[in-house]
N, C-alpha and C positions, 0 to 999 in steps of 0.2 A: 315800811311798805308791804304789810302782809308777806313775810317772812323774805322779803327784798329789800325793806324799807332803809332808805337814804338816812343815813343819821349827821349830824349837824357837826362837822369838826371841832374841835376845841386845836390852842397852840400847843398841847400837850400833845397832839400827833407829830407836831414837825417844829423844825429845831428856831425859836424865837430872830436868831441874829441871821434868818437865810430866808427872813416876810420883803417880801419885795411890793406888792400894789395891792389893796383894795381897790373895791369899788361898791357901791350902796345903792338900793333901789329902794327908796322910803316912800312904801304906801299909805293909807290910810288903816289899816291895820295892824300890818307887820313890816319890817324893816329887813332884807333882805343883803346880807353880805357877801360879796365872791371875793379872794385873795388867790394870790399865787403866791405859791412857797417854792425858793429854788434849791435844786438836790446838787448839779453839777453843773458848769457853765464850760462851753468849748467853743474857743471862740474860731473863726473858718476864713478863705479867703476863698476868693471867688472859685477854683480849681476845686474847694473840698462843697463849696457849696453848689456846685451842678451835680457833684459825683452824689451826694446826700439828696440830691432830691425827692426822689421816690419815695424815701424813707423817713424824710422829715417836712416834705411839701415846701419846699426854699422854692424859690421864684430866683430868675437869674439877676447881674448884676452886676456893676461894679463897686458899689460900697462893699466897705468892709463890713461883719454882721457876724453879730455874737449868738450864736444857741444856747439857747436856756432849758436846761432839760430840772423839771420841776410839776408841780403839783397843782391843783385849782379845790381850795375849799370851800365849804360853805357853813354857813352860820344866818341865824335867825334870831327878831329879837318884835315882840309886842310895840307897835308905834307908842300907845299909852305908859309903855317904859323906856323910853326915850335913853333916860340916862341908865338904863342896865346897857344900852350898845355904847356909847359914851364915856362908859367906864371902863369896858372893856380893851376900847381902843387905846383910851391912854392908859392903862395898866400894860398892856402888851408894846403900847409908842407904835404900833402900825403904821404910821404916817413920818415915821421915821427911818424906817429900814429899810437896808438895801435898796436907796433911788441909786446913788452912784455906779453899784457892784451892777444895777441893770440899764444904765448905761442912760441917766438922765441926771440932768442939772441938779446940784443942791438946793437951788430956788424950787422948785417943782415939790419937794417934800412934804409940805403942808397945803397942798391940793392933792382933792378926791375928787374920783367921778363921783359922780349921783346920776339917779335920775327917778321918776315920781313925783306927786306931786311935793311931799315932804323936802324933795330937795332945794326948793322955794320958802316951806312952810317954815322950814327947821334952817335954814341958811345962819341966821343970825346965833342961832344957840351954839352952832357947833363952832362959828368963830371965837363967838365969847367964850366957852369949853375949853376950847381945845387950837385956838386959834388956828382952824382948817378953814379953808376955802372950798367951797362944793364948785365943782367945778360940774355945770347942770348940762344934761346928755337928754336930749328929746327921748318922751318916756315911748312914741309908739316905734321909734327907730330903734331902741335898742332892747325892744321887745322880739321883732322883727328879725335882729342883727344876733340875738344870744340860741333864739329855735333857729338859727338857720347855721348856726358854728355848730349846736349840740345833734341839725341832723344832718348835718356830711362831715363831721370830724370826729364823732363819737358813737361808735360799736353799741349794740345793743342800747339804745337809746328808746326808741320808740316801739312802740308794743298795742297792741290790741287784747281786749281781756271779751273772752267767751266764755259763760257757761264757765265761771269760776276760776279758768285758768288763763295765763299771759302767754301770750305767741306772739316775740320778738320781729321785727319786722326788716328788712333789709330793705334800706331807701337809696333807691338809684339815684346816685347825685343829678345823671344826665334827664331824669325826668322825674323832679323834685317838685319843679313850678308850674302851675300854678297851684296853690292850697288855701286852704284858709285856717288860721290861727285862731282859737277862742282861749283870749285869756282871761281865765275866773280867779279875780283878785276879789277887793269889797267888792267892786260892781265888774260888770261883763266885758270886756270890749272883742269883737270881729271881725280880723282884719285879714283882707285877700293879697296875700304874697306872691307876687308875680318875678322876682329875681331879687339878686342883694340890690336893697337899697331901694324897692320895686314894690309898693303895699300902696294899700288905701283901707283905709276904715271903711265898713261898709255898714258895719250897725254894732248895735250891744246893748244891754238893759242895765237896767238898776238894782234886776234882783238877781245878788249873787251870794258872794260869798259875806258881805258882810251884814249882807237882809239874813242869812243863816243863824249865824253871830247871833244879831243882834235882837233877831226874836227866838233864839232858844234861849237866850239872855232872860227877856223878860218873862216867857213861857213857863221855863224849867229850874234860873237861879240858876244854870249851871254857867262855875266863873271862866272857861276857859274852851277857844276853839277847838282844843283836843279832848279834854273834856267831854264836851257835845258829841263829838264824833265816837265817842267811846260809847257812851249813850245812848246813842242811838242803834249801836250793836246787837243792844239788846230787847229794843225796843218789838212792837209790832204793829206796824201802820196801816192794818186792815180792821183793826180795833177802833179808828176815828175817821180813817179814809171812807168816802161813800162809793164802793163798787158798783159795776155792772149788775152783776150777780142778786146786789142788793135793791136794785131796781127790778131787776126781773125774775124775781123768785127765783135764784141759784142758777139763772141760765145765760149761756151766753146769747148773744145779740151779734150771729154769725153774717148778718146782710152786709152789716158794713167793717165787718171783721174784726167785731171786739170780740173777747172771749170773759168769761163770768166775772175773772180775779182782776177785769182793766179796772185804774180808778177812774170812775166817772166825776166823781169831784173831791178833792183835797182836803180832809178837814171836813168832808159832807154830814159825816156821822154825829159828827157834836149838835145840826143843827134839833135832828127830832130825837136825842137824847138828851133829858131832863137829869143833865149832870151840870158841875161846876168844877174848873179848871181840877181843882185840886184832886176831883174824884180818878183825874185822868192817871197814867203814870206818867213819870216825864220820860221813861223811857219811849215809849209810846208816842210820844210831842214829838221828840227828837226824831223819830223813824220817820212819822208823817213829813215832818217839815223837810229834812233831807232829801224826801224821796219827790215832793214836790219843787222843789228848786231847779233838782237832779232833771229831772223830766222837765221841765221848760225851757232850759239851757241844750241839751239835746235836742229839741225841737225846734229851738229856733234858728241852734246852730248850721242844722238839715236845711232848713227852710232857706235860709243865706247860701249856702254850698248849692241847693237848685239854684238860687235865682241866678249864678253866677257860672251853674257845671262846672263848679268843682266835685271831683269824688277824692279829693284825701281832707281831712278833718282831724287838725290836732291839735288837743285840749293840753291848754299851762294854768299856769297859776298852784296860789297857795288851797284852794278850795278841794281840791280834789284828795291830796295827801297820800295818795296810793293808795284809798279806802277803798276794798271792795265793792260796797254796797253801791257808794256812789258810783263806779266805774263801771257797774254793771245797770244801774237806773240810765247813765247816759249813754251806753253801748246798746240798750234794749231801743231807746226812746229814738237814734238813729235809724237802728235796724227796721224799728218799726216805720217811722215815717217814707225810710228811703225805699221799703219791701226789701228790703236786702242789697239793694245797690249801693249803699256808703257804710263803712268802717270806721268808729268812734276810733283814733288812736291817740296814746297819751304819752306823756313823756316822762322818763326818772327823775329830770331835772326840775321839773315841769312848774316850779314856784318860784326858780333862780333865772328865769329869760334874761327880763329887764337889768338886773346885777349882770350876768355874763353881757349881756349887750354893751351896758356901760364899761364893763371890764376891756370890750373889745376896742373903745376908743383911746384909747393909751396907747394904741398903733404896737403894741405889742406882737404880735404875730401880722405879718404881712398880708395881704391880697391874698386870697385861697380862690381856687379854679374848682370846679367841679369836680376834674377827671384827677386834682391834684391835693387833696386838704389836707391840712396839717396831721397831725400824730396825736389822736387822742385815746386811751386808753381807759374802761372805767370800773373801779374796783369797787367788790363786793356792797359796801359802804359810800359809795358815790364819789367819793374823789376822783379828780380825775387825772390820770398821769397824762402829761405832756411836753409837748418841744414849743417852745416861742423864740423867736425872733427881733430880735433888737441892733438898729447902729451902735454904732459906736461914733 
């Protein structure tokens, strides 16, 4: 993530025989892992768990209830390589460890969340695999359910990028709701969050992250979404972009508040230049096509956040990756629509929602209040330390 970036756990971080849950968010692109690894368990009675509250977000009670002081990793895997996350799991037996030590049935060990559409698409492989059961977790609830744990239980989470730099955001739980979520996976979806469990779809397009994909694919031959993105690093999207400027001999068009360097149209350039793809660079392809995605998603994201007054706006999904370029094309394209009244913010986690949502339904960590959420801690590297909560 531009010298933050979130790197993808391997089991070589944390100790094999102490993997307690997955859970899977299998999109049409990539496949999306969360696990909890646990460090040390203390188990409490009702007397230690009022006195811990504060400190670990216990909700009161009479069961007895174990703390689980441990980890939340993540990992990522190509949907078209299917059996590289398939292999993985049963090289590591994930679906195997630690159900008991976390205080669930022996029967329960070969069920996984999921959620996506993959956890339909792919149901059948993974039983014949690896005889799992995907146990399927509604993909906009636990989209929903993963941004709203990662913004009131996890410290520097969300941020805003200005003018090349990140300014971490401190999100007041007591005045969270309402927001709107745009999640840029292959395709877009925008959903208005109104409290846990509190959303409605209200729009989303088609072109997202996997129209990105999928015509820098055929544009540039490049084999891989990072790849692209690297790519387009280097690229310069004024070279095929048709500006303002280029409309009006080098000037801007101040009536209605463009200025020289706006792109007037995407890709305008190729039309009265008597070239052929190839003459293009693909660097170049790459900047273009990023930088018009980037801008229509910001735009339309705006356009949803008026019709609805919302002013918070926070981007997830895999599409963004902490790239620069892009976070500054959707933080401009806000800025601009909104004249400065909304704030593009985005998230560290921001491509693992749907996985932590579905992680969330294992009733793992209890009920969280506002004034009260669990204990989450997030290291350099993205892990995240935490406390959960489990019967016995």
């Amino acid at each position: 993530m531009d010298g933050d970036r979130i790197e993808e756990a391997t089991l070589a971080n944390s100790p094999v025989d102490e993997i307690s849950h997955l859970a899977l968010d299998i999109g049409g692109s990539l496949i999306k892992m969360v696990y909890f690894s646990t460090g040390s368990e203390q188990s409490t009675d009702k007397t230690q768990k009022n006195s811990s509250k504060d400190s670990h977000g216990v909700s009161g009670g009479n069961k007895h209830r174990n703390l689980l002081n441990g980890r939340l990793y993540f990992l990522k895997f190509e949907t078209s390589k299917i059996n590289e996350c398939l292999d993985f799991i049963q090289s590591k037996q994930l679906r195997c460890r630690g159900v008991q030590h976390c205080g669930f049935p022996a029967s329960d060990k070969n069920i996984i969340k999921a959620t996506g559409g993959g956890a339909f698409k792919f149901a059948d492989l993974f039983k014949e695999k690896l005889d799992i059961s995907l146990d399927k977790v509604e993909e906009m609830s636990s989209l929903v359910s993963g941004a709203n744990f990662l913004l009131k239980a996890v410290p520097s989470e969300a941020f805003t990028y200005v003018n090349g730099q990140r300014n971490y955001v401190q999100i007041d739980h007591n005045d969270l709701y309402p927001y709107l979520l745009v999640n840029i996976g292959s395709g877009v979806s925008m959903i208005k969050v109104d409290g846990d469990g509190k959303y409605e779809r209200v729009s989303g397009t088609s072109v997202g992250g996997g129209t990105f994909w999928g015509l820098g694919k055929l544009l540039t031959k490049c084999k891989s979404f990072d790849d692209l993105l690297e790519m387009s690093h280097q690229g310069n999207n004024r070279v095929i972009d048709m500006l303002v400027g280029d409309i009006y001999g080098g000037m801007d068009y101040l009536k209605i508040g463009l200025s020289s360097t706006a792109i007037a149209s995407s890709f305008g350039k190729a039309i009265s230049e008597n070239k052929e793809l190839e003459e293009y660079k693909p660097e170049d392809v790459a900047r273009s096509l990023l930088r018009m995605i980037s801008n229509n998603i910001g735009q339309i994201a705006y356009l949803n956040a008026l019709r609805f007054g919302l002013k918070r706006i926070f981007f997830g999904g895999f599409f963004i990756r902490g790239h620069a370029y892009t976070m500054d094309t959707i933080s401009v394209a806000v800025d601009f629509w909104s004249k400065g009244e909304a704030k593009a913010m985005f998230l560290r986690h921001e491509g693992f929602l749907g996985a932590l949502g579905a992680f969330m339904n294992y009733k793992l960590v209890e009920e969280f209040t506002n004034s009260n959420p669990p204990v989450g801690d997030l290291n350099d590297n993205g892990i995240i330390e935490c406390c959960v909560q489990v019967s016995s």
